[in-house]
N, C-alpha and C positions, 0 to 999 in steps of 0.2 A: 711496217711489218718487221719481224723477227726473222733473222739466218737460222735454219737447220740443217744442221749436219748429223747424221745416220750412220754409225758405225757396225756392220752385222758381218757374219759369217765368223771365221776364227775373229777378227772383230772389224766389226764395219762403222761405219760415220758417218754419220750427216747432219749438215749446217741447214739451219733455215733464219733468212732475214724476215723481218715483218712481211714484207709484202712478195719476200721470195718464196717459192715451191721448196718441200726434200729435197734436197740431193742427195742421194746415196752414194757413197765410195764403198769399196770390198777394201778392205785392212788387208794388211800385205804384214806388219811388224807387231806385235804384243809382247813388251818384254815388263813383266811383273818385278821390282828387287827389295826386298827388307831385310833388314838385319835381326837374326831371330832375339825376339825378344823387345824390340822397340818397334812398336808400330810406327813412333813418329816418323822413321825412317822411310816409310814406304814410297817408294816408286811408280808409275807405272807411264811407259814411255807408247804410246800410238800411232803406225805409221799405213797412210792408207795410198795408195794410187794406180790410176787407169791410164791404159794408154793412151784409148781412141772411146777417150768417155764420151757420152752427148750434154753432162752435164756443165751449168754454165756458171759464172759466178755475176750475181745477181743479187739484186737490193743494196743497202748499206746498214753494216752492225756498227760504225761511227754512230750511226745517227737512232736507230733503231732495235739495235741488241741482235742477240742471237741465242740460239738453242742447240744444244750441242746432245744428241743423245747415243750412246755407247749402246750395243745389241751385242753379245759375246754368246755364239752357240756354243753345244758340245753337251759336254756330262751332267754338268750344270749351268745349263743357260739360264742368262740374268740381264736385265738391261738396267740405264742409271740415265738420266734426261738431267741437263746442269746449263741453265740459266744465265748467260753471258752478257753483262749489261752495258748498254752503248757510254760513251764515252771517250775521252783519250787516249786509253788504252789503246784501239785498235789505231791502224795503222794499214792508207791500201789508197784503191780505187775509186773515184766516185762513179754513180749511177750511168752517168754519160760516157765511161770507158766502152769502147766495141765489145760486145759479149764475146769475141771468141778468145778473147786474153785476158787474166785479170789476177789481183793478189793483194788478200785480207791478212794484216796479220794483230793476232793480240798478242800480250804481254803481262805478267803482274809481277811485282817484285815481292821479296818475302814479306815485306813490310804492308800493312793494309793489302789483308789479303781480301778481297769478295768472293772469292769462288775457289773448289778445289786444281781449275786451270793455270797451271804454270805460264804456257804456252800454245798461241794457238795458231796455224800458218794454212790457209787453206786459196789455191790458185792453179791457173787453167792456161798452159799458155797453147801460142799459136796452133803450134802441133796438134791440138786434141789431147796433150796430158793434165789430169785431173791430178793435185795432191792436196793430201790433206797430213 
């Protein structure tokens, strides 16, 4: 199964592995940057975390991929679902980590890009803090 992550509210995130549930995080950081006039410039940096979340980090997107879908309310709400495919790239935990601690991360270089994901870091330590 597939990681989803759900990003809503000013903007929220969540991962789901194939065989994991939504997790939803509330976004905490949204910062947009382009340079007017070059799209190709565009930015946009996502930063989500909970303090005393219940959610866990679960499945594996080494093995199984992930789904990453972006929720952005307001004036104009819009969502975008982007397809994160298993592989090398990621970087983390196996299956058999204790569920109350855990940490996935991806990566692409500018070269052979698959996806419009830079970066992706999504982990849960002891404490009950969720980030994404």
């Amino acid at each position: 199964m597939r990681t989803i992550v759900r990003l809503v509210a000013l903007a929220a995130l969540a991962v789901t592995v194939s065989s994991a549930e939504a997790q939803t995080i509330l976004g905490n950081r949204f910062d947009f940057k382009e340079k007017p006039g070059y799209p190709t410039t565009r930015r946009l940096i996502i930063k989500a975390q909970e303090a005393l979340s219940p959610e866990l980090v679960t499945g594996d997107p080494a093995t199984n991929g992930a789904v990453l879908q972006l929720i952005v309310n307001g004036g104009t709400p819009s969502s975008q679902t982007i397809v994160i495919p298993a592989g090398p790239r990621w970087r983390g935990i196996s299956q058999v980590t204790p569920a109350d601690k855990g940490v996935w991360k991806y990566s692409e270089s500018a070269l052979n890009r698959m996806t419009p994901v830079k970066g992706l870091m999504y982990a849960r330590s002891s404490t009950g803090k969720f980030k994404l």
